[in-house]
Structure formats: structure tokens, C-alpha cells
C-alpha positions as a printed NumPy array, in Angstrom:
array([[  0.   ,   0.   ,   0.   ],
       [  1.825,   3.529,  -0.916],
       [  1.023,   6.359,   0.798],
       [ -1.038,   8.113,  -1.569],
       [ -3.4  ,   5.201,  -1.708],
       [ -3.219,   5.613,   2.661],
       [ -4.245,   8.947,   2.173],
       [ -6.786,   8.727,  -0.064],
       [ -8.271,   5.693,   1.929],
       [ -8.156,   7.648,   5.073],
       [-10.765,  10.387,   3.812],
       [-13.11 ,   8.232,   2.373],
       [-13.483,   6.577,   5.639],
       [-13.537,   9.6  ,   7.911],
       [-16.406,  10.991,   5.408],
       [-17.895,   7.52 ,   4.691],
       [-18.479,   6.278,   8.109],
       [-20.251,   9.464,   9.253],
       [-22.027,  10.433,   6.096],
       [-25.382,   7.711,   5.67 ],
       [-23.233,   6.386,   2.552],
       [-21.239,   3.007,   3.866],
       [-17.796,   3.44 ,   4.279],
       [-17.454,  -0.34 ,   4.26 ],
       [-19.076,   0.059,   0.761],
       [-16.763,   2.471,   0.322],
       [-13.582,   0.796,   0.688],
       [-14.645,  -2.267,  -1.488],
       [-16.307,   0.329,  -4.252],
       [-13.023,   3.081,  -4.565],
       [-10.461,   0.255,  -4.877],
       [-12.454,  -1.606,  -7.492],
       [-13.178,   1.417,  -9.81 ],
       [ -9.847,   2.436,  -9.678],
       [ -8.736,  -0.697, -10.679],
       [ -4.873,  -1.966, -11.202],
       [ -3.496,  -2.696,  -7.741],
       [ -5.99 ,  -0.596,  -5.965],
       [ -8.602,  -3.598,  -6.814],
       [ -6.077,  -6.11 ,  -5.299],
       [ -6.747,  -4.498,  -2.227],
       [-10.291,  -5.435,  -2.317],
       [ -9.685,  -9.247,  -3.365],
       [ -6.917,  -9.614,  -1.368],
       [ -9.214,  -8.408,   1.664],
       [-12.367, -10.609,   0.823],
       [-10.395, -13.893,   0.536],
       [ -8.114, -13.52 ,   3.216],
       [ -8.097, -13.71 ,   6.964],
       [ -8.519, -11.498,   9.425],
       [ -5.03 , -11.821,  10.451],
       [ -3.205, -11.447,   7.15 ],
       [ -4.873,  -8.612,   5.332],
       [ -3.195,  -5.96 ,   5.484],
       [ -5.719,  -4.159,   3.402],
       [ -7.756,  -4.862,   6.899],
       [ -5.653,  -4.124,   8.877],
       [ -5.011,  -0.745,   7.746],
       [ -9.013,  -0.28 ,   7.607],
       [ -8.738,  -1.218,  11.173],
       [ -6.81 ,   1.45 ,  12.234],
       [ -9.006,   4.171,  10.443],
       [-11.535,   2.917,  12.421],
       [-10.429,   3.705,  16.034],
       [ -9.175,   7.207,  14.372],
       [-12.738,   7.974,  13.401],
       [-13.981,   6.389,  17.178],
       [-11.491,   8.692,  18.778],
       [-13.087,  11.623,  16.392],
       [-16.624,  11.154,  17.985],
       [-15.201,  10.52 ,  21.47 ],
       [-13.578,  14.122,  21.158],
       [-16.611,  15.949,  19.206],
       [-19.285,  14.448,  21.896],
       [-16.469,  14.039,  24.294],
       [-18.906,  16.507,  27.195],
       [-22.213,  14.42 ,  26.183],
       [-19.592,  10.975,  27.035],
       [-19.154,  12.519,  30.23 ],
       [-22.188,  12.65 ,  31.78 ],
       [-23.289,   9.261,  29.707],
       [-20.489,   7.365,  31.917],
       [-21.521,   8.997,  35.08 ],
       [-24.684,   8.176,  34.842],
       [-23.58 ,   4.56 ,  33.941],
       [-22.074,   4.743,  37.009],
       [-24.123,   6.479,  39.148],
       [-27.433,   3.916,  38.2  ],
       [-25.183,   1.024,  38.137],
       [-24.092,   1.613,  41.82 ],
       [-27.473,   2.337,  42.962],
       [-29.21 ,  -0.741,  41.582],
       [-26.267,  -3.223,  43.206],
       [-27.03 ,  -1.11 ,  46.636],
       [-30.84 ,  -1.253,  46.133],
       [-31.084,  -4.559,  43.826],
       [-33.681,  -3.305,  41.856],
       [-33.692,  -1.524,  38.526],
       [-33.093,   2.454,  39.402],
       [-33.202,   5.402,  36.552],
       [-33.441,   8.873,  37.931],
       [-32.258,  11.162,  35.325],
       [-31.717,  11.602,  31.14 ],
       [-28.12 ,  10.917,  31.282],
       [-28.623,   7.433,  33.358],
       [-31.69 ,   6.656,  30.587],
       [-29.78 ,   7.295,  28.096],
       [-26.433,   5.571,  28.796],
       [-28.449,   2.364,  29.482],
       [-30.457,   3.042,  26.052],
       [-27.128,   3.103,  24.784],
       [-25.84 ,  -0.738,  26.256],
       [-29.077,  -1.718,  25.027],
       [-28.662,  -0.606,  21.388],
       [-25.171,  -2.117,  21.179],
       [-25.608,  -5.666,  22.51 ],
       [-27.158,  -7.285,  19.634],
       [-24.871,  -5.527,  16.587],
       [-22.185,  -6.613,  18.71 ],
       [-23.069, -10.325,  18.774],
       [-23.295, -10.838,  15.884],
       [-20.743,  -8.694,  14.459],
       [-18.685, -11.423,  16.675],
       [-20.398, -14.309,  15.293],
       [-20.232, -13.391,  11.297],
       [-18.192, -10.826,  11.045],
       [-15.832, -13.269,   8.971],
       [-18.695, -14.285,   6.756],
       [-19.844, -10.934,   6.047],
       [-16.617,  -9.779,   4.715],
       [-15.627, -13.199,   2.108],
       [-19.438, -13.23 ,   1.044],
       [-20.587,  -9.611,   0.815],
       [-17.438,  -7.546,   0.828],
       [-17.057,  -8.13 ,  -2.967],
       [-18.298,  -4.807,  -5.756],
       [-21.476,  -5.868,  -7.403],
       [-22.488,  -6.956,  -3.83 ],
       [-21.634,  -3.68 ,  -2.399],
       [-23.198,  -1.965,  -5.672],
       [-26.494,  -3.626,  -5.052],
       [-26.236,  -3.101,  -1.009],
       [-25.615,   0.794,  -1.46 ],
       [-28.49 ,   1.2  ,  -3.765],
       [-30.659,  -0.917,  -1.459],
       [-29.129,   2.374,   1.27 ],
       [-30.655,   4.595,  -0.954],
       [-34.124,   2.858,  -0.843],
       [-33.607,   2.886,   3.228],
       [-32.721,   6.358,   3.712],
       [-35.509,   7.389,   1.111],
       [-37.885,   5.07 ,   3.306],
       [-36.785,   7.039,   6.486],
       [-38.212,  10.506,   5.374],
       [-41.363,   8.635,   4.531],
       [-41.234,   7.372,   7.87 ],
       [-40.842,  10.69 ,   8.746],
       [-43.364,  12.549,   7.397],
       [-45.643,   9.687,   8.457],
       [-44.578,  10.346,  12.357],
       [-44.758,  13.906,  11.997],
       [-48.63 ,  13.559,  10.593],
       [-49.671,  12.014,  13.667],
       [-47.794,  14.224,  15.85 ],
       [-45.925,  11.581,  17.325],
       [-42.022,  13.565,  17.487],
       [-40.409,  13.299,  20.619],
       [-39.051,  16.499,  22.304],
       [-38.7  ,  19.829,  20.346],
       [-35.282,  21.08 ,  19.197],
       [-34.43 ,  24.502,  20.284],
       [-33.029,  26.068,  16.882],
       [-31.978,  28.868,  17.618],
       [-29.34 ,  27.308,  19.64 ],
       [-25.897,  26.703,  18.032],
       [-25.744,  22.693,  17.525],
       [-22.705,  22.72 ,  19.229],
       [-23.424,  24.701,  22.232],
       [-23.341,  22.531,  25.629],
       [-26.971,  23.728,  26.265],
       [-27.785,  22.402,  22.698],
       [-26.138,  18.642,  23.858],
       [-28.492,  18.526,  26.535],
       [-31.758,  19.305,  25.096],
       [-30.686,  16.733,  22.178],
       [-29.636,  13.998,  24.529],
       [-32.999,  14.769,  26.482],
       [-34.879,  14.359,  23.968],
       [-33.425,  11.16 ,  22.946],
       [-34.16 ,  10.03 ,  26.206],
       [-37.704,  10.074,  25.777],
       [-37.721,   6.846,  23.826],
       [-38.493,   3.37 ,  25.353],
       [-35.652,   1.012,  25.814],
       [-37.531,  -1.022,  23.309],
       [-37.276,   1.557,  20.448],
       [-33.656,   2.03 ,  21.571],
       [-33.216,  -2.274,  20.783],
       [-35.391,  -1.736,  17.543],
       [-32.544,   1.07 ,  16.489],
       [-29.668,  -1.247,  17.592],
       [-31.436,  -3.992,  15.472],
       [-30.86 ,  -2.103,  12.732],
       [-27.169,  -1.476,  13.016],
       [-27.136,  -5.201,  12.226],
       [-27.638,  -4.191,   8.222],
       [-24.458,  -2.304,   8.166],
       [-22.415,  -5.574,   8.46 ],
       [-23.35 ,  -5.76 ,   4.732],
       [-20.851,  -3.641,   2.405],
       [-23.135,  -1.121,   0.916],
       [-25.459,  -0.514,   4.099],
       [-24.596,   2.532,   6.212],
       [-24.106,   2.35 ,   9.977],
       [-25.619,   5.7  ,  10.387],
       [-27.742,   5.929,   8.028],
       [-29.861,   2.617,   9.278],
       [-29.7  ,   4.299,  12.39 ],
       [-30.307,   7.801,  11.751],
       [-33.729,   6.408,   9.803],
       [-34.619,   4.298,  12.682],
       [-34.344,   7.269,  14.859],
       [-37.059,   8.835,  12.278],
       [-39.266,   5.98 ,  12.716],
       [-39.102,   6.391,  16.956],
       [-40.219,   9.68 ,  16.377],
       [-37.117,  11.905,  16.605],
       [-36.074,  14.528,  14.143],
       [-33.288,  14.508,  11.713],
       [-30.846,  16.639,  14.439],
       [-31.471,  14.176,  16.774],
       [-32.225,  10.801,  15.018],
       [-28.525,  11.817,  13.509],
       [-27.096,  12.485,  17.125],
       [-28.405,   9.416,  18.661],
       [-27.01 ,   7.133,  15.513],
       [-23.297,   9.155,  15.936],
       [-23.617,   8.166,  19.948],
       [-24.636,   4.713,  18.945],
       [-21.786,   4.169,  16.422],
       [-18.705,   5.004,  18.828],
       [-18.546,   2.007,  21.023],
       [-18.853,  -0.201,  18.27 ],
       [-16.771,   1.496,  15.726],
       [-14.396,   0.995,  18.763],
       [-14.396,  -1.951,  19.702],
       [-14.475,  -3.527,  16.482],
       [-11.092,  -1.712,  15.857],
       [ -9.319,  -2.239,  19.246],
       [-10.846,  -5.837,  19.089],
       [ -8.763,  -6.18 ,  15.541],
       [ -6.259,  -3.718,  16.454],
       [ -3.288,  -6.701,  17.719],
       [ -3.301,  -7.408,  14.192],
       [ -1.236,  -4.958,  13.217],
       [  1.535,  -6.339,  15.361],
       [  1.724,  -9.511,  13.067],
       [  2.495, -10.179,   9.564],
       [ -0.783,  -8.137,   8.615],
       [  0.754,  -4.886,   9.988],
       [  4.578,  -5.848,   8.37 ],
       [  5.68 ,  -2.651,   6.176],
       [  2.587,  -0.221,   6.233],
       [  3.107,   1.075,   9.782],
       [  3.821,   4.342,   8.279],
       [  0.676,   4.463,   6.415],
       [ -1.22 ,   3.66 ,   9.244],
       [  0.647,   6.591,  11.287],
       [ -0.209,   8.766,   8.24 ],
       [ -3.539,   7.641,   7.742],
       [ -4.891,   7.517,  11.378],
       [ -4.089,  11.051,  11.588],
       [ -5.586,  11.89 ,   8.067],
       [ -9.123,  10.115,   8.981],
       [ -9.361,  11.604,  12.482],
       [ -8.934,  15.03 ,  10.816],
       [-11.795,  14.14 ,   8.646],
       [-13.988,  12.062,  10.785],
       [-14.123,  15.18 ,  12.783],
       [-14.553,  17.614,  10.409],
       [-17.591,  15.358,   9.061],
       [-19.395,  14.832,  11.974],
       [-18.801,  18.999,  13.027],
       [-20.726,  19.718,   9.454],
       [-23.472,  16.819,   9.662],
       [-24.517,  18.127,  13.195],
       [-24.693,  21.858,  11.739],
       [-26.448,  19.938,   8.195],
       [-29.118,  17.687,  10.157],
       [-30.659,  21.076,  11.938],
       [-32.428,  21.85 ,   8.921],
       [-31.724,  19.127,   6.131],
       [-32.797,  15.561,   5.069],
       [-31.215,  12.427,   3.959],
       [-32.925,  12.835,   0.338],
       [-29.479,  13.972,  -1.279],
       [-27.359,  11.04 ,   0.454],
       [-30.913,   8.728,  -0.845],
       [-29.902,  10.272,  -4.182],
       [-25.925,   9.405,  -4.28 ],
       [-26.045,   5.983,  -2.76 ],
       [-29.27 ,   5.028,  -6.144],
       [-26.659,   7.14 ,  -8.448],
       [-23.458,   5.381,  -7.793],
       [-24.789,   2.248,  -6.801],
       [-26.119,   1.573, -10.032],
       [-23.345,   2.358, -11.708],
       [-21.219,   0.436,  -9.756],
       [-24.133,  -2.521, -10.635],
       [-23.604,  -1.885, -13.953],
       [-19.873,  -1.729, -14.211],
       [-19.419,  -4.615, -12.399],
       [-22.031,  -6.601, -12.922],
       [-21.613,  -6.206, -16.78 ],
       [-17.898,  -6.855, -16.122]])
């Protein structure tokens, strides 16, 4: 891997994992277009294991870069999220009996709830996923099938907002990154039932498949619960940072074996190339989802995902 094709990597991931597009799609779809020994990335990735890719590897690494990106950005919402962990956790081993006093406690345990059952079976088939699915006309078809999901969502939408069934109201003429802002979002997310927050988790399951975005499946489902786009986007960016990171520290001793042999610079180079621009995607997508839809990401993912059907199907 040379360093240009690290770099260029690296910012499709830090944009592709935030932006409802599928950066897993991503990184099977870019390498394949391109062609030459950019698409010997891809094949080496989907036949290999876990262990030897280094095409994984590397993806890996961009991973707990984009993690550490939302730790920093909602690194004050994290805060109180962990205390009231904590602070409910403590008080239901004193009182043995289940205990929820505030937003932050409701929302932390929304939170555990959401992430069990992506992370079980991301466990169980992660392998499976990647040599079946992780392949271009797979990921072609998946990303258009994105496209029907996120145009789906503002269906949902509308349909919610017709029957007057939102949860909270969103204070706009706050600035979305303002501390009091964080609050009143996280508040409001915190007016959903445990079960809607399982339903949402549920859906993260999808984005095991190359082509189906982690935060777009989630952003929609947060539609469907009744939140708006600020929110439903919020609550799907809160959602995706233990999982992004664990799935990359899980993988992450892989880079210490043959996998990781001659691209440590790359990674150095592109860790600090996808934090940059997992940051700077998630600052504009919380400023975007105050007032904007999914339509135009709906729009992309139909676009280039039947093109990429085409191209590679035909090929």
C-alpha cells in the first residue's frame, strides 16, 4: 500500500463512516473502480483472513481514528453518559432493583441496550460478512438498497410527523454545538423506550453488509421512533462510537503480526488523516441535520450504486 493510496483511503473513511453512505461500501467500491493494484486491495481483503490482510488491517486502524473523532466531538455528552452509567449502576447493586433517575442514566443504558445485539453478531459473522458480501457488485447492489432505506426514512418521517408523534422539540436557535444544545438533544433522545432504543440497535445489524450505512440505518430508525433529523442523527453518531471501537481495538493486535509488516507508516499517516476528517464530518453533519434531510445522500447511494451494478455486474 503507498502512501497516496493511505491517504486517499483515510478520507473516504472519515467521510464515509459518518455520512449515511457506507464506508465499508466504500472501501470495497473506490479500490475496485480504480482498478490496477488498488482492486487487489479489495480481493486480497475478501479472501483472506482477518489476520493477514493488510488491506484490513489498515481499515482497522481508520476505524479507532474515526472512534477517537466522535469521542472528542461528543467528548462533554460521554461525560455525563459514563456517570450516569455509574451512578445507576451503583445504585441498583445497593438497592437490587432496577433504578433510573435522570436523562443521562436513561440514556447511557439506552445506549448498552442498542449495542448488545450488533455486537453479537458482528462477533459471530463478522468473517462471513466480509468473504461473502465484501465483494463490488455486492456492495453496488447493497448501497443502492441504502438509498431505498434512507428514502424510506423521510417517509417514515413525514408519516410520524402527521400524527404528531415527534419526541421532544429542538431549540433552533441554539448553536448545535453549544453545551446547552447537547443537553436538550440527549434529552430528547431520552424520551424513547428502551424497546425503540433495541429496535434502532437492530438495525445497526444491516451495516455488516458492504453497501449498508451504519448511520444511516440508524439515523432512519431514529425517524421511525419519532425523533427529528438533528437528533435521530445524534443518537445514531452516539450509537456508532462504542462499536466502531471496539471492532477496531478488538482487531487492532493485528497490526503487530504479519498483517501490519511494512505499512506502519501508512497507518501513522492515515490515522491522523481520517481523524482530521472524521471530525470535520461529523462537526458539518450536526450543523447539516438542523435543517436538512437524507434525500441527497438517498440520491448518491441510487446514483453510484447503479453504476457500480452496472460496471461490475456487466464486467
Amino acid at each position: 500500500m503507498t502512501y497516496i493510496q493511505a491517504i486517499v483511503i483515510a478520507v473516504f473513511q472519515g467521510v464515509t463512516e459518518l455520512f449515511p453512505v457506507s464506508s465499508l461500501g466504500h472501501s470495497v467500491l473506490l479500490p475496485a473502480w480504480l482498478g490496477g493494484n488498488w482492486q487487489t486491495l479489495v480481493t486480497q481483503s475478501s479472501e483472506a483472513s482477518s489476520e493477514s490482510s493488510f488491506y484490513l488491517a489498515y481499515i482497522v486502524a481508520l476505524h479507532v481514528a474515526t472512534a477517537f473523532a466522535l469521542l472528542w466531538f461528543f467528548r462533554a455528552d460521554w461525560v455525563r453518559i459514563i456517570r450516569g452509567l455509574f451512578r445507576s449502576s451503583l445504585r441498583m447493586l445497593k438497592a437490587r432493583k432496577w433504578s433510573i433517575n435522570d436523562a443521562d442514566e436513561r440514556l447511557a443504558w439506552m445506549i448498552v441496550i442498542a449495542t448488545i445485539p450488533v455486537g453479537l453478531v458482528g462477533l459471530a459473522l463478522e468473517h462471513t460478512f466480509r468473504t461473502i458480501f465484501a465483494k463490488p457488485l455486492a456492495a453496488a447492489v447493497f448501497l443502492f438498497i441504502n438509498g431505498l432505506i434512507l428514502l424510506g426514512g423521510e417517509v417514515l418521517r413525514r408519516r410520524v410527523k402527521a400524527r404528531g408523534a415527534s419526541v421532544g422539540v429542538t431549540d433552533h436557535s441554539l448553536s448545535p454545538f453549544s453545551e446547552r444544545a447537547a443537553v436538550e438533544s440527549d434529552a430528547n433522545i431520552s424520551q424513547l423506550g428502551y424497546r425503540d432504543a433495541l429496535y434502532v440497535g437492530i438495525l445497526q445489524i444491516a451495516s455488516l453488509f458492504a453497501g449498508i450505512s451504519r448511520s444511516g440505518v440508524t439515523i432512519v430508525g431514529g425517524l421511525w421512533r419519532g425523533l427529528d433529523h438533528e437528533d435521530a442523527a445524534r443518537f445514531g453518531f452516539l450509537l456508532a462510537t462504542p462499536i466502531i471501537f471496539a471492532a477496531g481495538v478488538l482487531k487492532l493486535p493485528s497490526l503487530a503480526g504479519p498483517a501490519g509488516a511494512h505499512i506502519h507508516g501508512q497507518v501513522i499517516v492515515g490515522f491522523l488523516v481520517c481523524g482530521a476528517t472524521a471530525y470535520l464530518s461529523v462537526r458539518f453533519l450536526v450543523r447539516y441535520f438542523e435543517t436538512r434531510t437524507l434525500t441527497p445522500f438517498a440520491i448518491y447511494c441510487l446514483v453510484v450504486g447503479a453504476a457500480s451494478a452496472l460496471r461490475f455486474g456487466i464486467g
